[in-house]
Wavefront OBJ file of the C-alpha trace (Angstrom):
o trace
v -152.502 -56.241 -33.800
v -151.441 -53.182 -32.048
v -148.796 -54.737 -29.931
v -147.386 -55.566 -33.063
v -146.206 -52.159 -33.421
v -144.314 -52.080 -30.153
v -140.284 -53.931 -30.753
v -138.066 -54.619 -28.052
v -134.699 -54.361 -29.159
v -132.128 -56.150 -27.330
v -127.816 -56.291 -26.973
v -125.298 -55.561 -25.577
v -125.009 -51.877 -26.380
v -122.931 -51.567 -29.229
v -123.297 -49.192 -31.728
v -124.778 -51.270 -34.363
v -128.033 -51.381 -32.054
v -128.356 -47.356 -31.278
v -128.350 -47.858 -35.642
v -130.866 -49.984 -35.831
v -132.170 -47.904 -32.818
v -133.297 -44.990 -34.859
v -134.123 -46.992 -38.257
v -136.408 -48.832 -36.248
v -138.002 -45.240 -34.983
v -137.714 -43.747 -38.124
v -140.022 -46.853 -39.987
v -142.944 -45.675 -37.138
v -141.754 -48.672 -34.750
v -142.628 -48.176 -30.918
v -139.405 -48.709 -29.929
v -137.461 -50.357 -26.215
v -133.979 -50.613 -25.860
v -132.545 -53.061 -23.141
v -129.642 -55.466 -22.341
v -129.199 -58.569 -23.105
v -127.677 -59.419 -19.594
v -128.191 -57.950 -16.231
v -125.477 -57.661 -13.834
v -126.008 -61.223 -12.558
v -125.200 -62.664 -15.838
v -129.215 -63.157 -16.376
v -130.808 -62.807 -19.894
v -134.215 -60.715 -19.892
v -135.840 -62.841 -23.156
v -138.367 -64.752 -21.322
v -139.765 -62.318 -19.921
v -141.378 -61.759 -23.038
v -144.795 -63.086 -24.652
v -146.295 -61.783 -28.178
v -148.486 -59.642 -26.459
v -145.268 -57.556 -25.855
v -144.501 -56.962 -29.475
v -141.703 -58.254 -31.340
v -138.575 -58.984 -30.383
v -134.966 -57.901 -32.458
v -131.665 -59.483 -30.585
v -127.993 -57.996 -31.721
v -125.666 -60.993 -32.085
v -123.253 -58.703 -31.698
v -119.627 -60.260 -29.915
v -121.325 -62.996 -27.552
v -119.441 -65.836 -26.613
v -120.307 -69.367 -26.384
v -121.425 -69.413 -22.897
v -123.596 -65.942 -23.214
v -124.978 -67.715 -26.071
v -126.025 -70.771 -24.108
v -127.780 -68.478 -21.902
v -129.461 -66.277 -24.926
v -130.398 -69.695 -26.246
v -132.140 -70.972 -22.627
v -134.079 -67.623 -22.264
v -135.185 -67.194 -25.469
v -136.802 -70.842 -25.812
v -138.815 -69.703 -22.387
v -140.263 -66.721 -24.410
v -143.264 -66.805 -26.571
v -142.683 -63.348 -28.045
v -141.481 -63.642 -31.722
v -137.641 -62.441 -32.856
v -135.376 -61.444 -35.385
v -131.967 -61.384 -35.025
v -129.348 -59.016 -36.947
v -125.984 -60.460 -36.934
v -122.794 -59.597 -39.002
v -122.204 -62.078 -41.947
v -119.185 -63.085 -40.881
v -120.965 -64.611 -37.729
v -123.197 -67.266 -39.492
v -120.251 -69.660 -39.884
v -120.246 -70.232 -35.865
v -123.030 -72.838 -35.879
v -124.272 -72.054 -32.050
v -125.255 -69.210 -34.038
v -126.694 -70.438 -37.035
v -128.577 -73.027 -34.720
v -130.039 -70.274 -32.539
v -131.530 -67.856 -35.472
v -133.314 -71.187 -37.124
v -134.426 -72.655 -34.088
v -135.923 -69.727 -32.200
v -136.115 -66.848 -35.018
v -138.710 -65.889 -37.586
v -135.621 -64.980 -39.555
v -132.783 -62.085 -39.683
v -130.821 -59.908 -41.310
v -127.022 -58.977 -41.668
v -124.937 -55.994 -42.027
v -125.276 -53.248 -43.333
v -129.283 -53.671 -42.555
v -131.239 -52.932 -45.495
v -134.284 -50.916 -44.439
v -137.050 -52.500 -46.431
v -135.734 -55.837 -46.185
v -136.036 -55.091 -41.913
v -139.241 -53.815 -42.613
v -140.752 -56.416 -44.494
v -139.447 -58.882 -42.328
v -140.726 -57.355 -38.844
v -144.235 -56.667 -40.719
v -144.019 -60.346 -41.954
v -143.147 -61.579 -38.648
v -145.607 -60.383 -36.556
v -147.948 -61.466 -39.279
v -147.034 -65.144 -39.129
v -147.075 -65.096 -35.032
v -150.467 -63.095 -35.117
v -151.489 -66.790 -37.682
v -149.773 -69.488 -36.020
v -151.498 -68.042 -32.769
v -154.564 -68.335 -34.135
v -153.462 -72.267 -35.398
v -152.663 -73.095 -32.025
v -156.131 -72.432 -30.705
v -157.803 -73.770 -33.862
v -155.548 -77.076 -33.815
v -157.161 -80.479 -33.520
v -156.034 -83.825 -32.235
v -155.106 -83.941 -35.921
v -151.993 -86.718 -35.159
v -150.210 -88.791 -37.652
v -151.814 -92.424 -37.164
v -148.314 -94.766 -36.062
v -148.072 -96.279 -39.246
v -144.552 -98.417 -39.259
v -144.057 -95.959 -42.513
v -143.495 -93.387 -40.738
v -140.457 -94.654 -38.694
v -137.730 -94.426 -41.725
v -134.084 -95.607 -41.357
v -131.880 -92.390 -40.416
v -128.524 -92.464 -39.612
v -125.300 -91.125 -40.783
v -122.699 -93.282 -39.054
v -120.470 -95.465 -40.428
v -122.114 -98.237 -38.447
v -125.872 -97.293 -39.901
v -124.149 -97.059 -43.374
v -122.846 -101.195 -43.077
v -126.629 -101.663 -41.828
v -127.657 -99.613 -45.386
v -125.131 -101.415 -47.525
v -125.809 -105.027 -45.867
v -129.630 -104.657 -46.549
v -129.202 -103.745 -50.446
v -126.542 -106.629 -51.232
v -129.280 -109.210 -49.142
v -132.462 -107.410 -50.682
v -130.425 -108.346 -54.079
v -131.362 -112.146 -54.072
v -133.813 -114.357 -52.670
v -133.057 -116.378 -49.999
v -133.904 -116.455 -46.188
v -133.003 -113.738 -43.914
v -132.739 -113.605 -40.112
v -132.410 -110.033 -38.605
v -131.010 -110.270 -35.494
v -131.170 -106.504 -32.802
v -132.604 -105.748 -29.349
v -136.285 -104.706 -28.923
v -136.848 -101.465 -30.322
v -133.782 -100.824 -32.700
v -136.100 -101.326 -35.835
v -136.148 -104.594 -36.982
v -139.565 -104.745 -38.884
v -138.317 -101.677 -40.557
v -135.480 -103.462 -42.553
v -137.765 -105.912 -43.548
v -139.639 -103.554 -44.742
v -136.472 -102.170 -46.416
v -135.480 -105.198 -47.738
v -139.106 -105.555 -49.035
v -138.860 -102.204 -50.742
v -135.315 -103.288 -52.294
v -136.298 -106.421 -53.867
v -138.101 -107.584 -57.358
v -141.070 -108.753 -55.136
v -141.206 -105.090 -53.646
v -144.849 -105.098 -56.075
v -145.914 -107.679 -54.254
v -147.487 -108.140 -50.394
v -145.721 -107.583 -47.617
v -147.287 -109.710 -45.002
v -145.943 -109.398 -40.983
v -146.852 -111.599 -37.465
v -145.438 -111.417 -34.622
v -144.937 -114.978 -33.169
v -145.285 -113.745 -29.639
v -147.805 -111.821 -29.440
v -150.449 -114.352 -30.575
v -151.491 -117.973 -28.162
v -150.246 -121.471 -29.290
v -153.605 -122.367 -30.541
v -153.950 -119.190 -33.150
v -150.224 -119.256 -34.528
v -151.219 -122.452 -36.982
v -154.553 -120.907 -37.914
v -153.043 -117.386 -38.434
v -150.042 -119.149 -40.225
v -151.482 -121.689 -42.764
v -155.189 -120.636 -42.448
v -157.716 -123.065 -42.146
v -161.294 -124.270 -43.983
v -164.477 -123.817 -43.051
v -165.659 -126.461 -40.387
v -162.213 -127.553 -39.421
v -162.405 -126.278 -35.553
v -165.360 -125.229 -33.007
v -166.136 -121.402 -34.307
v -164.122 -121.868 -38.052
v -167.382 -120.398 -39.488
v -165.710 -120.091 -43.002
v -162.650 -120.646 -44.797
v -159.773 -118.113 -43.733
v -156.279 -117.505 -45.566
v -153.352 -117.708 -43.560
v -150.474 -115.274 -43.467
v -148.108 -117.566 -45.756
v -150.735 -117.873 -48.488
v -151.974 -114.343 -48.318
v -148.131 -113.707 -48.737
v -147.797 -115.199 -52.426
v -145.363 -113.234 -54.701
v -144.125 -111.484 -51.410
v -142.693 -111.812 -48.651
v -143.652 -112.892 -45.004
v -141.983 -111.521 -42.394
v -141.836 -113.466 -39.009
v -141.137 -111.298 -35.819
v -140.167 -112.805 -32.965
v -139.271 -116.215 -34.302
v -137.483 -117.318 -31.081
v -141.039 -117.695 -29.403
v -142.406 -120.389 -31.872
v -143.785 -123.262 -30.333
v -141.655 -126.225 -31.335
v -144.443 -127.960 -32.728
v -145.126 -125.328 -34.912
v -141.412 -124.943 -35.944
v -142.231 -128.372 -37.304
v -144.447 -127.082 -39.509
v -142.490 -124.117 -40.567
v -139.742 -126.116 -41.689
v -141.828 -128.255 -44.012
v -143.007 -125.409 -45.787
v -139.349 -124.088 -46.285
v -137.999 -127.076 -47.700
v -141.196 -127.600 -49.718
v -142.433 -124.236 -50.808
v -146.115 -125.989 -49.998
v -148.625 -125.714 -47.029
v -151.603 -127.065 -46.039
v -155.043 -124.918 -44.582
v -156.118 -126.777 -41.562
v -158.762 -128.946 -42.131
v -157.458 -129.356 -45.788
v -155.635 -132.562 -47.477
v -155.280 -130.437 -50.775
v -151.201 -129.071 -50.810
v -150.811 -125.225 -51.942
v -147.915 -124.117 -53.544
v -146.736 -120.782 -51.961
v -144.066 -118.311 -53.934
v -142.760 -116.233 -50.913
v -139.556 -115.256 -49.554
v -139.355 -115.831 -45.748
v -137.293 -112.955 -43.213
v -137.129 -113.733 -39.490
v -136.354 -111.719 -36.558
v -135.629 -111.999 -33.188
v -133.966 -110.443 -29.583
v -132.737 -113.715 -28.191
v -129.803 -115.878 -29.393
v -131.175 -118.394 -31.560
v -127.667 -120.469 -31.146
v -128.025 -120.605 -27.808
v -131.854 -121.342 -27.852
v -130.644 -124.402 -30.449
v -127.838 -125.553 -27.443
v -130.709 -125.585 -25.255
v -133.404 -127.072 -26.748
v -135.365 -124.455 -27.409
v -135.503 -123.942 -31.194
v -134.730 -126.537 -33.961
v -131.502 -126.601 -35.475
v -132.517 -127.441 -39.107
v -134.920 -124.695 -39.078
v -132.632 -122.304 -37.580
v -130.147 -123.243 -40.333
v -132.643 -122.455 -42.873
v -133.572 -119.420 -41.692
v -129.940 -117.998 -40.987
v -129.055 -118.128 -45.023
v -128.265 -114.489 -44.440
v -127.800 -112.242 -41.594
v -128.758 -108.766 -40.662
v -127.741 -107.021 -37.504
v -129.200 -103.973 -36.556
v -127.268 -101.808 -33.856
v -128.503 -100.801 -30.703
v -128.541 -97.037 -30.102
v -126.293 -96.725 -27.487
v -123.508 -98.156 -30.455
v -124.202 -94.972 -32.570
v -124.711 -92.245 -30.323
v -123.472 -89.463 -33.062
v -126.952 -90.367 -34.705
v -129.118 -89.053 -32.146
v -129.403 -85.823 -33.191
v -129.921 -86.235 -36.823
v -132.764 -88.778 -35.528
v -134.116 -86.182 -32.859
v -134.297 -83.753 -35.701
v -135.627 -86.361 -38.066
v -138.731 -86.997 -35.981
v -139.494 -83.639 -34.811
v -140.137 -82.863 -38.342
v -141.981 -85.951 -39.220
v -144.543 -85.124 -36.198
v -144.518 -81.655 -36.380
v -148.489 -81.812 -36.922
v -148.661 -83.110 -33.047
v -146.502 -80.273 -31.539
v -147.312 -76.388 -30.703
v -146.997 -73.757 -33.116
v -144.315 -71.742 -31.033
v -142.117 -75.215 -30.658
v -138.733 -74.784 -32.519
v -136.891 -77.716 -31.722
v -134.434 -79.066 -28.641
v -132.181 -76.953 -26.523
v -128.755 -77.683 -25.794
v -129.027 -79.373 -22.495
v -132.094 -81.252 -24.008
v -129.174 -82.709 -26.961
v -126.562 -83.465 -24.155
v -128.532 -85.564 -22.057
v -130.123 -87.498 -25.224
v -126.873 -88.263 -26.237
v -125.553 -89.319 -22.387
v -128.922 -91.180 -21.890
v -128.589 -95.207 -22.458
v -131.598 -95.909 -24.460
v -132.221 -99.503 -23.182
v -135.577 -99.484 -25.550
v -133.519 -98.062 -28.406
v -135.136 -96.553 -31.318
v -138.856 -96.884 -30.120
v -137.692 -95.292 -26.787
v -136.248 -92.025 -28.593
v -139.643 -91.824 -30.673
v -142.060 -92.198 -27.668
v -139.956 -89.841 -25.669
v -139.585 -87.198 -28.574
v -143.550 -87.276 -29.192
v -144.178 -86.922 -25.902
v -142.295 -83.801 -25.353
v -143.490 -82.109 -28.682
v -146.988 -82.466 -26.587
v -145.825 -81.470 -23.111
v -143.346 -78.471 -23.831
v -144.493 -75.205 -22.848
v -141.455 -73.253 -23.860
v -140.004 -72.537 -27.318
v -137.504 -75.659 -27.309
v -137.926 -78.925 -25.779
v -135.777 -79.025 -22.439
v -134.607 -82.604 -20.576
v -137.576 -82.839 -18.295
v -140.323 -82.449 -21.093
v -138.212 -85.780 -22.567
v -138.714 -87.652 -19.215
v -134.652 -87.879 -18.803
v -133.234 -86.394 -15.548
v -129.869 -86.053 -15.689
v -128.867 -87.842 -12.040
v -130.227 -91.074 -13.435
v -128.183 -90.944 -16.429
v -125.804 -93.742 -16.139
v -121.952 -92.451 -16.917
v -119.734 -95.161 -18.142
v -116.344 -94.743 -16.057
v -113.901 -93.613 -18.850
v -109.865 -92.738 -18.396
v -109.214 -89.297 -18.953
v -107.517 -90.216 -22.458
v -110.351 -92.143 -23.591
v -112.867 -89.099 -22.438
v -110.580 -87.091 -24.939
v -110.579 -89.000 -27.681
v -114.382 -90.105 -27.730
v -114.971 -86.297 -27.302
v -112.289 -85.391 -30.451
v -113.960 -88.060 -32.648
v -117.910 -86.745 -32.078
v -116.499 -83.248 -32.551
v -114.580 -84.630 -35.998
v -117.656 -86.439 -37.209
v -120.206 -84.306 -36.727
v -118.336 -81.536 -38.200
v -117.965 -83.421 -40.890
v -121.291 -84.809 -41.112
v -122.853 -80.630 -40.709
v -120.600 -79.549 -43.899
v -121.470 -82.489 -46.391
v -117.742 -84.491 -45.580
v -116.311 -81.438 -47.136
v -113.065 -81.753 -45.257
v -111.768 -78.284 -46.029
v -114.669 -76.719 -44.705
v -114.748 -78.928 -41.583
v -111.254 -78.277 -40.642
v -112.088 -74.928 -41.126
v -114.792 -75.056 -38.444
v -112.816 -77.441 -36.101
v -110.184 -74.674 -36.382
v -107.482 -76.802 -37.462
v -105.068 -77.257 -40.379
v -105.972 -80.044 -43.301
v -103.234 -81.978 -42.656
v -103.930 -82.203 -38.868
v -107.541 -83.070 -40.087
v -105.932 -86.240 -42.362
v -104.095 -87.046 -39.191
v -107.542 -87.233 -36.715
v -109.737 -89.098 -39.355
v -106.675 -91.469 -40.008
v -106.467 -91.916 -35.517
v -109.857 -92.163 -35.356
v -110.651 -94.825 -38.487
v -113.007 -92.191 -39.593
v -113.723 -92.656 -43.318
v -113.405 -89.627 -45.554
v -116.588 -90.101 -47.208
v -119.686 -91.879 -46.977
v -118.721 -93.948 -50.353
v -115.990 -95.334 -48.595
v -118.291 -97.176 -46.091
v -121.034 -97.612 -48.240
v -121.986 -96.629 -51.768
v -124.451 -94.335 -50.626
v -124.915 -92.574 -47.144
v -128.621 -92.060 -47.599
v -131.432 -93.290 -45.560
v -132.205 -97.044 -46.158
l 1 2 3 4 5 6 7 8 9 10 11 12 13 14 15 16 17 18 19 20 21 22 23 24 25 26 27 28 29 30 31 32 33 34 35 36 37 38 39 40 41 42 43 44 45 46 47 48 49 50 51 52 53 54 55 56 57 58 59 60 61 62 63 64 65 66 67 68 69 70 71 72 73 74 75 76 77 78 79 80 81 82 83 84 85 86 87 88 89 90 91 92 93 94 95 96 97 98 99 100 101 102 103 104 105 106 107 108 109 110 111 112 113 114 115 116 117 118 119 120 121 122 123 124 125 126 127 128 129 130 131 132 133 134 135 136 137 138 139 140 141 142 143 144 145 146 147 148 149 150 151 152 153 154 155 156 157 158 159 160 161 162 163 164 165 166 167 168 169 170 171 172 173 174 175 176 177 178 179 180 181 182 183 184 185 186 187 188 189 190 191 192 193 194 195 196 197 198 199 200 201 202 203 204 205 206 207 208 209 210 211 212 213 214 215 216 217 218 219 220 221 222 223 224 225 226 227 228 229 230 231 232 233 234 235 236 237 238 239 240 241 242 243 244 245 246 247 248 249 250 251 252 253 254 255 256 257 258 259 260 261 262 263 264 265 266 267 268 269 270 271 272 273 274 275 276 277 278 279 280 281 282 283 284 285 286 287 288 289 290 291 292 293 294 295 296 297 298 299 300 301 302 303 304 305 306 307 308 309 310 311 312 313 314 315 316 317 318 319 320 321 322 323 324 325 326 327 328 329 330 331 332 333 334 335 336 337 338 339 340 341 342 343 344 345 346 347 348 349 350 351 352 353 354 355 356 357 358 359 360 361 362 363 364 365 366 367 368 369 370 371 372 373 374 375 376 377 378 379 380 381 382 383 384 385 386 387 388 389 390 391 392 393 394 395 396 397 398 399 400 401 402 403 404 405 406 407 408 409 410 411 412 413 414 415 416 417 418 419 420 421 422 423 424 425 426 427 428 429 430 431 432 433 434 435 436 437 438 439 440 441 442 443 444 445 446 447 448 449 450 451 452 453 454 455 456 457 458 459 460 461 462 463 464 465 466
């Protein structure tokens, strides 16, 4: 570990740094000074790997631009750092988001020697570790259990979705959860499940299209042994093995009508029968549906029976498309990089700036799933310390722009800024006019434009994850 003796300390030249300069000498460190910038505007951090020592950055007076370029050539590096930053400075998130994505930690003014000691020892330490963890690592991966995909969200439209699935998770009557591919519909059932008194009980789910006419029935209502060519014993079908619990049928627009016969026997009398079988079984199980298509158009054209629609559409569920909660991208970006952080590289912090920007410009036409795939992907592909657009697969040319007025551009922009401040300091709204830079009663005046509510309660009861 001798290169951990060696520290490259970086800024602007201020006289914090020729400070920190000769503490850094005087606690046996093999000390470099340089600048942050070159006279092209160019930041030196990549240039640096651990093998170069550690690496100590002044956040001394840099503005938001000389920040975005800190923040670029830093997540190239692979060299560990510490910043040192003035108290004062850690309210500027840019800030706060650069020291926890791409430092080991930092300290503030007036540096306390030990406490800079300790933490450059400590840090070069934990790189000399994880370095070792990234060679040892196996293809130890999360399996994709549908578990692992919770609800996140922190927009009033995800907090209806939240509030919607504990009122209908309250009784016990049909459901039919209606969403585009990808946007998470087996996960409200699930949430539902999880809500309700039969949450003890199974939790059985099929997807109607992914299995041939001649297997629904079978996979359905099960059949005896002897009943068909290869029915070499007696199998229980999804509704039976559901008993107590709840079935959950994905996909129910691709039934085959003759099937959707049968389904709507058993609704009305809580009773199937095994193929093969003349004996009746009576079947406790509540009964949620799901489907991409319109199911009122598929009844205008034939396609699915009314009467079963009607008895599957007690209670409705929509679940938004991505694009119609954009503000949640992040907090779901951030979500899942945490929840697969076994599957990524040691010296991975998290997404840079441009990385955030083009998520949130980026359509998502496969929703939810999309942002997942996409997001595990990159945690695998990135080489640098924070994920950029092209390790997500999104290049920004084919991102399509909706054509806005120059008013609307403002006030879509004004209302992100509003609710993510508010969203970052806990719907405090002092301390998120505070950040915005404005007054409170100018605040009162933007959430009141903007319908924004001034707490979660007053879109839901709670604002957690469902």
């Amino acid at each position: 570990m001798e290169s951990a003796a060696r520290v490259k300390l970086l800024g602007k030249g201020s006289d914090n740094e020729t400070q920190l300069l000769e503490i850094l000498q005087q606690q046996g460190w093999q000390v470099s000074r340089r600048f942050l910038f070159d006279e092209s505007g160019s930041c030196c951090c990549h240039q640096y790997s651990a093998t170069d020592g550690l690496g100590v950055v002044v956040l001394d007076t840099l503005s938001t631009d000389e920040l975005r370029r800190l923040e670029a050539s830093m997540s190239g590096s692979r060299a560990p750092w510490v910043a040192v930053v003035d108290e004062s400075a850690l309210v500027v998130s840019d800030i706060r988001h650069l020291i926890l994505d791409l430092c080991f930690g930092f300290v503030t003014y007036p540096v306390d020697h030990e406490s800079l000691q300790s933490l450059l020892r400590n840090a070069a330490r934990l790189a000399h570790i994880q370095h070792l963890e990234d060679d040892a690592r196996g293809a130890d991966a999360p399996q994709d259990d549908v578990s692992e995909y919770e609800m996140v969200g922190t927009t009033p439209v995800m907090w209806d979705l939240f509030k919607t699935i504990r009122k209908v998770a309250a009784v016990d009557a049909s459901v039919c959860i209606h969403g585009e591919s990808g946007t998470g519909k087996e996960l409200t059932a699930q949430a539902i499940h999880e809500r309700s008194h039969r949450s003890s009980g199974p939790f059985q789910a099929i997807n109607c299209g992914a299995l041939p006419d001649n297997l629904i029935q079978s996979e359905l209502f099960g059949h005896e042994k002897g009943a068909f060519t290869g029915a070499t014993q007696r199998k229980i079908g999804r509704i039976e093995a559901a008993d107590g619990g709840i079935l959950f049928l994905d996909e129910i627009g691709d039934l085959p009508l003759d099937l959707q016969v049968n389904l709507l026997r058993f609704l009305e009398t809580r009773r199937i029968q095994r193929i093969g079988s003349l004996n009746e079984i009576d079947v406790d199980v509540r009964v949620l549906a799901a489907t991409h298509v319109d199911l009122a158009r598929a009844v205008d054209e034939g396609r699915f029976r009314e009467d079963l629609f009607h008895r599957l559409n007690v209670l409705q569920v929509v679940v938004p498309a991505l694009r119609e909660h954009p503000e949640d991208i992040e907090v779901m970006a951030r979500f899942f990089f945490k929840r697969f952080a076994g599957e990524k590289p040691a010296t991975l912090r998290g997404f840079s700036r441009e990385s955030m920007a083009a998520m949130r410009q980026y359509p998502w036409p496969g929703n939810v799933r999309e942002l997942i795939n996409r997001i595990r992907r990159a945690m695998v592909m990135c080489e640098g310390r924070l994920i950029q657009p092209d390790d997500l697969g999104i290049e920004r040319r084919r991102i399509h722009r909706h054509i806005r007025t120059l008013d609307q551009s403002r006030d879509r922009a004004e209302c992100d800024a509003i609710l993510s401040a508010l969203v970052r300091n806990k719907y405090c709204i002092n301390a998120a006019a505070e950040e915005l830079d404005i007054s409170r009663v100018t605040m009162y005046r933007l959430l009141n434009k903007h319908g924004i509510p001034r707490s979660p309660a007053e879109s839901s009861s709670e604002p957690e994850p469902a």
